[in-house]
C-alpha positions in Angstrom: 20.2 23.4 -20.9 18.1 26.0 -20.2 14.1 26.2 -19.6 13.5 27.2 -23.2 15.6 24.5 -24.7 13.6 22.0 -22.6 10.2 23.3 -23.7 11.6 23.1 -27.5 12.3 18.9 -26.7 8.8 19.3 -24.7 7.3 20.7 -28.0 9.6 18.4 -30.9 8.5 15.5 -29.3 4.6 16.0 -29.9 4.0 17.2 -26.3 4.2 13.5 -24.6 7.3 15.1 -22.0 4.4 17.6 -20.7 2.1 13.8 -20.4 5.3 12.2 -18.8 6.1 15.2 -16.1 1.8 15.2 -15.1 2.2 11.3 -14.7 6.0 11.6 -12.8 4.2 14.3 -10.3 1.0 11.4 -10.0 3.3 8.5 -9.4 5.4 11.0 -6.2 1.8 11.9 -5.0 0.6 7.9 -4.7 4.1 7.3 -3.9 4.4 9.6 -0.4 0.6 9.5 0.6 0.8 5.5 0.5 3.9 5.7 2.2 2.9 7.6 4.9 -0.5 5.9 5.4 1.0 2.4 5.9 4.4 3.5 7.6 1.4 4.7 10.1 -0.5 1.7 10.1 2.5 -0.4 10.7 3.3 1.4 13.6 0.0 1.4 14.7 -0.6 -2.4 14.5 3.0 -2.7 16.1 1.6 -0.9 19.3 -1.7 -3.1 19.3 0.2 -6.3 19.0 2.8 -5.5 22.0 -0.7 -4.5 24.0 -1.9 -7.9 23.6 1.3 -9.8 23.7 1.6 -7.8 27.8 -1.7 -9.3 29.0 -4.0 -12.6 28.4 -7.1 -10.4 28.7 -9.3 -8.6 25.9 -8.5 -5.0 25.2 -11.4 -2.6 25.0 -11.8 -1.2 22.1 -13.3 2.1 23.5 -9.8 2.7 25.3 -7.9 2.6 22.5 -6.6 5.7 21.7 -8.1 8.1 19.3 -4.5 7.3 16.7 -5.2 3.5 17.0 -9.2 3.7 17.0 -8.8 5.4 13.4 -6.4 1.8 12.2 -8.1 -1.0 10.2 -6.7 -3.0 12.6 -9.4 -1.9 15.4 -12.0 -3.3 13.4 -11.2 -6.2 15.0 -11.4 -5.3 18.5 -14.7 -4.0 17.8 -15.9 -7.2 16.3 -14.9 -8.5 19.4 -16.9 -6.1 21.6 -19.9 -7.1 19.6 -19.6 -11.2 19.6 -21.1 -13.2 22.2 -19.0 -14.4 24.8 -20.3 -18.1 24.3 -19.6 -17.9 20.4 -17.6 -21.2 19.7 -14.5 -20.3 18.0 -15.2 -20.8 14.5 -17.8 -18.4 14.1 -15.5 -15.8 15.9 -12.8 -16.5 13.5 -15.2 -16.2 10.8 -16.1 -13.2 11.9 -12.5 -11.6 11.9 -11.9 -12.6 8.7 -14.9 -11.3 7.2 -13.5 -7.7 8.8 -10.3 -8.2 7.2 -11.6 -9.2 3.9 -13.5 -5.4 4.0 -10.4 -3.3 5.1 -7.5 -5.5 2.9 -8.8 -3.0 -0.4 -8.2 0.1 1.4 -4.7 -0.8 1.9 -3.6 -0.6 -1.6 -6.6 1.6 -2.9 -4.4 3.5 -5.6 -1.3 1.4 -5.9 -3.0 0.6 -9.0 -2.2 4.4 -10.3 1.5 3.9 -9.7 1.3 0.4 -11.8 -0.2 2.1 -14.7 2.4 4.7 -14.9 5.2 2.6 -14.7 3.1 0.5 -18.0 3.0 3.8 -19.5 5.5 5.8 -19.2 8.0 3.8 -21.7 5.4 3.6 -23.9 4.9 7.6 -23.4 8.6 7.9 -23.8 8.7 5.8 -27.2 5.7 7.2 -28.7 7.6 11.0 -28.0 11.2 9.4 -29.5 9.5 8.7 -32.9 7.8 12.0 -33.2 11.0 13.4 -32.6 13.0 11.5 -34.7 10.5 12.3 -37.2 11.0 15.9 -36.7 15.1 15.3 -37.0 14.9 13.3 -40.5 12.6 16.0 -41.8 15.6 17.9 -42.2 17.3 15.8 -44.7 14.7 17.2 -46.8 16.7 20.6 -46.7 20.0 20.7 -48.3 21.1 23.3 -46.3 21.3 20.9 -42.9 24.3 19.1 -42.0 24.8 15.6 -40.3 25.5 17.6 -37.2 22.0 18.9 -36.7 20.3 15.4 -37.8 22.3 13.6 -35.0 21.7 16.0 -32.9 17.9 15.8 -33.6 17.8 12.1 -32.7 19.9 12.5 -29.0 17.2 15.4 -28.4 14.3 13.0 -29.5 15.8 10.2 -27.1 15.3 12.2 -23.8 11.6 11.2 -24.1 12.5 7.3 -24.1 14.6 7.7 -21.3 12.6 10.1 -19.7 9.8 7.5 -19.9 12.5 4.7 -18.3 13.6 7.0 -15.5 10.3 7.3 -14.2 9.1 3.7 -14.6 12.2 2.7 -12.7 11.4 5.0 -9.6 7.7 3.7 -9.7 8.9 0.3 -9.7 10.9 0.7 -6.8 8.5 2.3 -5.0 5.9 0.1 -6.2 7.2 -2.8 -4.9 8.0 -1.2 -1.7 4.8 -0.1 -1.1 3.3 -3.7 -1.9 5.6 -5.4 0.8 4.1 -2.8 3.5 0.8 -3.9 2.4 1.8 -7.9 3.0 3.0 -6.7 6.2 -0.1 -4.6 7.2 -2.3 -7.7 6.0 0.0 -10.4 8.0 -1.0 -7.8 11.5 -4.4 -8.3 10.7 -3.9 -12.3 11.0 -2.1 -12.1 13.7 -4.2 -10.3 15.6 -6.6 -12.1 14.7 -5.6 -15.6 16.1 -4.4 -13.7 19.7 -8.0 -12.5 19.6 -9.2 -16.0 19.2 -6.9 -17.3 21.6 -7.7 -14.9 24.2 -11.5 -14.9 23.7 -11.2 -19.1 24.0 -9.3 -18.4 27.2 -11.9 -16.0 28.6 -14.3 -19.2 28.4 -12.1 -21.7 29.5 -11.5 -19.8 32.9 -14.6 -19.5 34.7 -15.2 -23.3 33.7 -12.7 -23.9 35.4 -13.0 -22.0 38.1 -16.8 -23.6 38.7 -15.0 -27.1 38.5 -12.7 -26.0 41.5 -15.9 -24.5 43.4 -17.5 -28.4 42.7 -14.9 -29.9 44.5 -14.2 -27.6 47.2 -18.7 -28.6 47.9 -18.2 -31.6 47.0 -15.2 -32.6 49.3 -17.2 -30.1 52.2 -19.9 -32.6 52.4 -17.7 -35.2 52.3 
């Protein structure tokens, strides 16, 4: 099968193979910038959580570095730079989740390309088989063709169907691989945001205690 015979099928089947190759090179473009995107983001958020999991303290959000600083994750920390350090917990979790609710859309900003190409393309790939089995019944108008070429027709005008099926089958895969990284970027976000809380509700809970030791030590003095 050479590059003319495919651009006779491309032709005989009403030009949806050139539609299905243009939305096959969309769905590998979505497919490996997404992929790369979160892979990074997952790694990031990896690094961020073993930082806070090493120490009971905040980290500073300006000494991040410049990889992690770019994350949606570091949002966060800089929410946490900006709250009070008397904010009661609730309003600090509040706060967190407001950030997360405006950096959850950018994680699967164009998955919803890849899902429409894996609607369309067997409906692509349909639409091209009847145009090309029109194209092979036609002949039976001509005395002249045998059954050989009318069969043949009909295999030719089936590459579009399961052209159409090949790529929906590599978007869904991809698809639903993509979505899982996204659960697992948004389950990060939660998590850092409760050892955020945690931490910031330890911060407060150590100098009170540390005044209540001070109290005793006078008290016991003048004692």
């Amino acid at each position: 099968m050479n590059i003319s015979h495919l651009l006779d099928l491309a032709n005989d089947s009403g030009g949806t193979l050139y539609l299905m190759a243009l939305l096959l090179l969309i769905a590998l473009t979505v497919i490996i910038g997404r992929m790369r995107y979160l892979s990074n983001m997952q790694q990031g958020g990896e690094q961020l959580i073993a930082q806070l999991k090493q120490t009971e303290q905040q980290i500073d959000f300006s000494a991040l570095p410049e990889n992690l600083a770019r994350l949606p994750h570091a949002s966060l920390f800089e929410i946490l730079q900006q709250e009070p350090a008397n904010a009661d917990r609730d309003t600090f979790a509040g706060h967190l989740e407001e950030a997360i609710m405006h950096e959850v859309p950018t994680l699967d900003r164009t998955l919803w390309v890849l899902d429409t190409v894996i609607t369309l393309a067997p409906l692509l790939g349909l639409f091209g088989t009847i145009v090309g089995m029109f194209n092979a019944f036609h002949v039976l108008g001509d005395a002249q063709n045998n059954a050989s070429q009318i069969t043949g027709g009909i295999a030719e005008a089936l590459i579009a169907t399961a052209s159409g099926l090949f790529i929906a089958m590599v978007g869904l895969t991809f698809f639903n691989a993509l979505h899982t990284r996204v659960r697992l970027v948004v389950h990060q976000l939660e998590t850092i945001k409760i050892m955020l809380v945690n931490r910031h509700e330890n911060l407060k809970v150590a100098p009170s205690n540390a005044r209540s030791r001070v109290e005793l030590m006078a008290a016991a003095a003048r004692g």
